[in-house]
N, C-alpha and C positions, 0 to 999 in steps of 0.2 A: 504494500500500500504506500502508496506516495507522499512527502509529507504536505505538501500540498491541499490531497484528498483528506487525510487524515483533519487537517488542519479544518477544512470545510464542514465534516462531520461533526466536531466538536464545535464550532461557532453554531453550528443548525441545534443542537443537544442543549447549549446556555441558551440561545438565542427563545428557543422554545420552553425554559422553564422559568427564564424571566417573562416572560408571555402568558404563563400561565400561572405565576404569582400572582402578577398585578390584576388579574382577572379575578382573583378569590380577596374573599374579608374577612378572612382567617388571620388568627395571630402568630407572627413566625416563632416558628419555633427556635430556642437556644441551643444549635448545634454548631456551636463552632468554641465549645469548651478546651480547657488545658492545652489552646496553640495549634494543635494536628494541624495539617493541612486537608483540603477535603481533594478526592481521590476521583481523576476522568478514567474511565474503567472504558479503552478500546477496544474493541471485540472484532476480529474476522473470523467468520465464518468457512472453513477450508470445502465443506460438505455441501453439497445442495440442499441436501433435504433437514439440513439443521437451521438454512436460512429463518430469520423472524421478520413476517410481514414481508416475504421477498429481498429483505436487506442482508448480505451478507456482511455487513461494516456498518456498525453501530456503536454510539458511544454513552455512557448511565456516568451522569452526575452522582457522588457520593460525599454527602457530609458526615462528621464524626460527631458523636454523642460520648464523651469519653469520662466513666468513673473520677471519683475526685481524688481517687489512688493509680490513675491510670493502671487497676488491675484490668478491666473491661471496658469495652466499646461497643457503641452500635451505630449499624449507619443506616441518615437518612437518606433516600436515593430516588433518581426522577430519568426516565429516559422517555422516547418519542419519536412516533414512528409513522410514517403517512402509506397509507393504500390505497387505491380504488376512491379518492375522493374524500379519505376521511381521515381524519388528524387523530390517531392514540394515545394517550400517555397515560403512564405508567407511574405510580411514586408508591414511595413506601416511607411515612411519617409516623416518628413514637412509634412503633410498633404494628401501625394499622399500616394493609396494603390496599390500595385504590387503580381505579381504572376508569378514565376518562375517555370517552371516544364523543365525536362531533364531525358534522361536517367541513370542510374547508372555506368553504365560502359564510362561515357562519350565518347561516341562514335560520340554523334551530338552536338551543342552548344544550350545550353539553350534557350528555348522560352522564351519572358520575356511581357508579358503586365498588363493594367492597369486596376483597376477594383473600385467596387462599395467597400466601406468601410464596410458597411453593413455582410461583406461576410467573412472577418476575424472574427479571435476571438473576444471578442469585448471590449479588452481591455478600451480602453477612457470610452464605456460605463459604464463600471465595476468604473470607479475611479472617474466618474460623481457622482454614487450612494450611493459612500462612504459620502458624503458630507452631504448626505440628509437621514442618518443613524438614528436610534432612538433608544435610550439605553431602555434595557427592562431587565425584575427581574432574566427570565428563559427561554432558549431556548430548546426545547422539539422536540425529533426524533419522526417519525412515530408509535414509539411504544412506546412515551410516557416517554423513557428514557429523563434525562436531560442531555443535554451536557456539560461537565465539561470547566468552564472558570472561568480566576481569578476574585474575587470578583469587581464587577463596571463594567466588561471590555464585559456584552453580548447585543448584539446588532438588531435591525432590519433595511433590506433594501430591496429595488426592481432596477434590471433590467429588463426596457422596461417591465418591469410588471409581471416581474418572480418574487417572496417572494425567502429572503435566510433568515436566522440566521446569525449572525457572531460574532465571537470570537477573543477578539483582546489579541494578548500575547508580548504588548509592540515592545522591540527589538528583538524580534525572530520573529513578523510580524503577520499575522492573516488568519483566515480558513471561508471561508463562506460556510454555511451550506444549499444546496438544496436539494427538490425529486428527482431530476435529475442527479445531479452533485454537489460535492463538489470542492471547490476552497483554495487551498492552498497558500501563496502569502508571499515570503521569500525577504530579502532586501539583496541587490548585492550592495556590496562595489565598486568592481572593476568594472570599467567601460568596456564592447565590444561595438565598433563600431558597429551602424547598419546602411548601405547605401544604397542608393536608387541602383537598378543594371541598369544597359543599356539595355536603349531600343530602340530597332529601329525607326529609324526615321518616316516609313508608320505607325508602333503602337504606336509613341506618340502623335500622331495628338488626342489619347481620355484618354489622361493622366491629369487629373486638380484635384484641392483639393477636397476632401469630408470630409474630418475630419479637426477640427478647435480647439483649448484651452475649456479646461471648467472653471469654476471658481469654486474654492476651498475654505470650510470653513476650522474651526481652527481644527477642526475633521476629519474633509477630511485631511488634512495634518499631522496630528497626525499618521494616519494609514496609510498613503504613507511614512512617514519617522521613524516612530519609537516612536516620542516622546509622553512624556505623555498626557494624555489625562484630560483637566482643569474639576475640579469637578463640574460647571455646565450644564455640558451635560449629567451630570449623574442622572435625573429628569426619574426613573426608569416608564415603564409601565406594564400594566401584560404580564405574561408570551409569548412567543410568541411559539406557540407550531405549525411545519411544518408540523404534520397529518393537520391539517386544509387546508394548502396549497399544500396538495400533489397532482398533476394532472394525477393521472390514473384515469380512467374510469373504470364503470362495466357497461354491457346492462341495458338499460330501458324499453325497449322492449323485445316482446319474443324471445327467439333465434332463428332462421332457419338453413339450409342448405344455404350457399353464392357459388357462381359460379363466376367465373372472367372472362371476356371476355375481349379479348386483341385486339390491333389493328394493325395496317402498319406493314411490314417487316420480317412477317415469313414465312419460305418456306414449313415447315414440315406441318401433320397432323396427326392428332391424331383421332379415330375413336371414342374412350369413352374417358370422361372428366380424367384430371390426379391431385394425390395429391396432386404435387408442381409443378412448373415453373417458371425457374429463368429471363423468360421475366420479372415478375413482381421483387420486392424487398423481402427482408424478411418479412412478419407478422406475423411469429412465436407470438404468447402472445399479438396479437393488434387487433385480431376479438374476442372481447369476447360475440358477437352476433350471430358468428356463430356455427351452431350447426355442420356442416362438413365444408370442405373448397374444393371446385372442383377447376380446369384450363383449360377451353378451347382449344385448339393447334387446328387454320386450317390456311390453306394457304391463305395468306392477299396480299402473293407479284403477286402473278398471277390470283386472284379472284378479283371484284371490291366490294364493297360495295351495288352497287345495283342489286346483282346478284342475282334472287328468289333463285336457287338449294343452294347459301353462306348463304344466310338470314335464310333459310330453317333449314342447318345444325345448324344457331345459336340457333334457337328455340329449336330443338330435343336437343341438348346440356344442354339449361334452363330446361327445360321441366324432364330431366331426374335425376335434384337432388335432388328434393320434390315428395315425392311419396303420397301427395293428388293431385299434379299439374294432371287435367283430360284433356283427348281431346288438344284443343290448347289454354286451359287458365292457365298460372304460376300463382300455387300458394302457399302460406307460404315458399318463395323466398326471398332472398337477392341479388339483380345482382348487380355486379362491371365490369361495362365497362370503356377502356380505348383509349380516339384517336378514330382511325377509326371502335373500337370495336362500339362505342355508336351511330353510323352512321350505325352500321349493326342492333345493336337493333331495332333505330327508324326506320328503311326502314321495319323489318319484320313484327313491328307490324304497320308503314303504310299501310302495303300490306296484311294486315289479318290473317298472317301466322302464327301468336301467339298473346295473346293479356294478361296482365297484372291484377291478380285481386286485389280485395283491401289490400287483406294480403302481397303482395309480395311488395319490396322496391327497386327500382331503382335506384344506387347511379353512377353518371357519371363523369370521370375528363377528363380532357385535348382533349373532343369530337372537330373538324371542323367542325361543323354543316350547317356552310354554305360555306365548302372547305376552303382549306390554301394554302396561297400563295407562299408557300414552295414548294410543288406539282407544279403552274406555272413556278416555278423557277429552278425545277429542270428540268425540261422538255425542257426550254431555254436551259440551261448547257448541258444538252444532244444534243442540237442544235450546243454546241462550240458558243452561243449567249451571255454567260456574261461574266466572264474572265476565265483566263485560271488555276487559281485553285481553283476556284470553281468546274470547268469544270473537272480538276482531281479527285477532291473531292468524287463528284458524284460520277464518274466513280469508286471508290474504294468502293463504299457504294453497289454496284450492283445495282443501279435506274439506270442505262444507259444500252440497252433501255431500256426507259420506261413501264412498265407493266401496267397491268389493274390495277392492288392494288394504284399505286402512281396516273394514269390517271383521276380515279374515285374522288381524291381530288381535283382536278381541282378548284378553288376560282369560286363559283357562277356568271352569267351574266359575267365573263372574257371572257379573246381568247379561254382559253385552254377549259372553257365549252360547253358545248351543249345544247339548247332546252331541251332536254329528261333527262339530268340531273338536269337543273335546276329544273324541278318539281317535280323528285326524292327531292330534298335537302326541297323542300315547302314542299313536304308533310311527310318528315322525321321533320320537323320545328316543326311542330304541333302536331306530335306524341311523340317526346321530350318533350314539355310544357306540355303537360296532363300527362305525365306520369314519369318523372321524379320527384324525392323524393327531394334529395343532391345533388348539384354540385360544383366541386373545379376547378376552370382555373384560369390562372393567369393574371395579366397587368403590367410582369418583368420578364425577361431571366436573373436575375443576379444568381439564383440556390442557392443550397446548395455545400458545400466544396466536390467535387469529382474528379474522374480521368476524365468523361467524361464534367465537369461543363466547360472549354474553347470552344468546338464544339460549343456549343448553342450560346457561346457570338458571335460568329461566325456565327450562322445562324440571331440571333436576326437582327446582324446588316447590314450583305450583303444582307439578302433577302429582296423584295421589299414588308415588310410586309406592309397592310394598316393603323398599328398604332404601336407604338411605346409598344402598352401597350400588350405585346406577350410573348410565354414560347420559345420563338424561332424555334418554329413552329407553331403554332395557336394561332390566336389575341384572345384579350381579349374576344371582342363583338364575334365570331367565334364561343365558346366555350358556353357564352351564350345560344347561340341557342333563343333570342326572350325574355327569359329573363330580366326583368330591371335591372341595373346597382347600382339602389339602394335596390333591393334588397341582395345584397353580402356586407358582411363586412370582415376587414382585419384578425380576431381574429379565430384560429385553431375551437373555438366551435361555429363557425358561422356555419348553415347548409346551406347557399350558400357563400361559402369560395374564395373571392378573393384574389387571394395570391402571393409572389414572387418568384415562380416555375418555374427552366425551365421544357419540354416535357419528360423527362426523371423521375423527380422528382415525377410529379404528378401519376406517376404507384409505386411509394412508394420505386425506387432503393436507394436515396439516403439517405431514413430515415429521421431523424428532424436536422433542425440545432439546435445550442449551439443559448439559450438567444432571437430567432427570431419568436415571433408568428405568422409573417407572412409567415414562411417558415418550417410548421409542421403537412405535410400531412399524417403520419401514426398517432398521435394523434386527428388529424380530423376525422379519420377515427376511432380509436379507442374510441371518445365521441360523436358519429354522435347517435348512433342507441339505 
């Protein structure tokens, strides 16, 4: 990066939270205690799909809150990000994290609500990790180059169990070295206010602390403020070389032909399988399994799921990417269904209409397997039965009326099901557990950093999910599908991937977040196979 560009993104980062002070009538808050300097935390992006908001070079304002023993610190912190027309920012004050989104043209007034800590940058975590840093001889790039730093000063650390490198270059501040991302991290003299913005009084009701002080060694503060760094911590180890820690994948398996099967909300159809479709996300360079890559396209908004001639179409569709697949058995296959795609899989081959041989890999995410309660809820809302913007809501989504596509999810044994579909859903249960490979669902709507990431917190919390633990469409145990609960763990290279995904996420729109293994479902997908 240029210094130049660099220099640009950081004027756009102040430029925009002195912007957004003077906009609020909040009282600033006293972080600029015990001297610190406050910290321009530069971010590249090495990865595609770790990009935020499209940007791969981004820069977060960080102010220090700092103990009056300087044992512990916390920081306040503001970054800002423009998409499709709309201005995001991000801050984290005292404790509370916020999210701002608005038009560019200010034409409406800023939404403002409160959110999971987890889901910014992750600053506090970043200067957690410095503390517990470990000086080593030689810090070594994927290809074995050394990274140049001055003598004493190379370093190792983890976030939340990411490996970097780091480089500390005194008073000019320090670069931490990832596969993913490097992190540039320069000290600000001059103090910008960062304030908490206004929120409405219905969205502050889920406004509370998530983030708290960490305590700081004499190292950790060294590299927060500049100063030197005392020669016992310099107890050197060997090299620490990031080829070791670089997280891409290659197959382990043989490659195949993959086919992506989509679910809810499309109107079109498509007669033969297509090369892309931006239902799903990018996975340009993340199926290194697949030998081609197909897309499904049928109509999900006026078909149900347990429609034989819909199930029908799904098979002829599998069926047609592997040219050993004979008769109605898929075979040397890769299938990625998604939502109420994986509800059309299991019903076809409940109903015989295709069946799975051992060559072919069944990978499922964000499936309803025993309906979502989303689908009851919209159908209320279609009634004008919950409130009235939710009731709008719908009604701009095109689920009012109701169609077969959103009916057919109907939440098992509820009102809105029937008899004949519950044993549709039993016997789609059982065809799921035999035949599924992988599966990624979540038990958290908090998402990855997106345009569409507030919708979900919005469904997580209005709709009368059965548990809390949902991508704000489909509960945890949902997506399951009969599943045990211990069999999923939290870590991207889990092959049953419990994760904190909203419904949009788990079809791979939103790529990986920054620093979160719980929220990296195109790498799941890229070490799965």
């Amino acid at each position: 990066m240029s210094t130049l560009h660099r220099s640009a993104i950081v004027a756009v980062v102040f430029t925009a939270c002195l912007a957004f002070a003077a906009a609020q009538n909040s009282v600033v808050q006293d972080d600029t205690t015990a001297n610190w300097p406050s910290l321009n935390f530069q971010f590249l992006i090495k990865r595609a799909a770790t990009e935020v908001h499209g940007q791969s070079e981004f820069s977060v304002l960080a102010n220090p809150i700092v103990s009056s023993d300087n044992s512990s610190v916390f920081y306040n912190s503001f970054t800002s990000f423009e998409e499709d027309g709309m201005l995001y920012n991000y801050s984290l004050v005292d404790g509370v994290a916020y999210v701002s989104h608005s038009f560019m043209d200010d034409s409406e007034n800023p939404q403002v609500q409160c959110m999971d800590t987890n889901i910014l940058p992750p600053v506090n975590a970043i200067v957690a990790a410095l503390s517990d840093a470990e000086a080593v001889s030689t810090i070594l790039t994927s290809k074995g180059k050394a990274i140049s730093c001055l003598s004493g000063n190379s370093f190792k650390t983890s976030v939340h169990g990411i490996e970097f490198g780091l480089c500390f270059s005194g008073s000019s501040g320090f670069t931490m070295y990832g596969s993913d991302m490097d992190i540039k991290v320069e000290y600000v003299e001059n103090h910008t206010p960062i304030l908490a913005p206004n929120v409405d009084k219905s969205a502050e009701i889920h406004c509370e602390k998530v983030a708290s002080p960490t305590t700081v060694t004499s190292l950790g503060k060294s590299f927060l403020t500049g100063e030197q760094i005392s020669a016992d911590t310099r107890n050197l180890k060997a090299a620490f070389d990031l080829f070791s820690m670089d997280d891409t994948c290659s197959c382990k398996s043989e490659p195949r032909p993959c086919v992506f099967i989509h679910g809810l909300g499309v109107l079109v159809e498509e007669e033969e399988n297509l090369d892309t479709y931006d239902y799903w996300g990018n996975m340009t360079g993340h199926t290194p399994c697949c030998s081609t890559t197909k897309y499904t396209v049928l109509n999900t908004v006026n078909n149900s799921w347990t429609d034989h001639i819909q199930q029908q179409k799904v098979c002829d569709h599998i069926l047609a990417v592997s040219e050993t697949s004979k008769g109605t058995k898929v075979s040397d296959t890769i299938i990625v269904s998604h939502s109420m795609g994986g509800l059309m899989v299991a019903g076809a081959i409940a109903n015989g209409l295709c069946s799975l041989d051992n060559s072919t890999t069944w990978v499922s995410t964000g499936s309803p397997i025993t309906g979502s309660m989303a689908s009851d809820y919209f159908q209320e809302s279609c009634k004008d039965q919950t409130n009235v913007f939710m009731e709008r809501f719908v009604e701009t989504t095109g689920f009012c009326p109701a169609d077969d596509g959103i009916k057919s999810l109907a939440y098992i044994h509820e009102g809105y099901s029937n008899p004949v579909l519950d044993v549709a859903y039993e016997a789609a249960q059982k065809a799921y557990r035999e035949n599924v490979y992988a599966l990624m669902c979540s038990n958290s709507y908090s998402g990855i950093l997106s345009s569409y990431q507030v919708g979900f917190w919005v469904l997580g919390s209005v709709v009368s999910h059965k548990s809390r633990k949902n991508d704000g469409m489909v509960e945890f145990h949902s997506c399951a599908g009969g599943f045990p609960a211990s069999k999923f763990g939290n870590d991207y290279r889990d092959r049953f991937y419990a994760s904190k995904l909203n419904h949009y996420d788990v079809a791979f729109k939103g790529g990986d977040a920054l620093l979160d293994k719980t929220k990296m479902p195109v790498k799941w997908f890229e070490c799965l196979l």
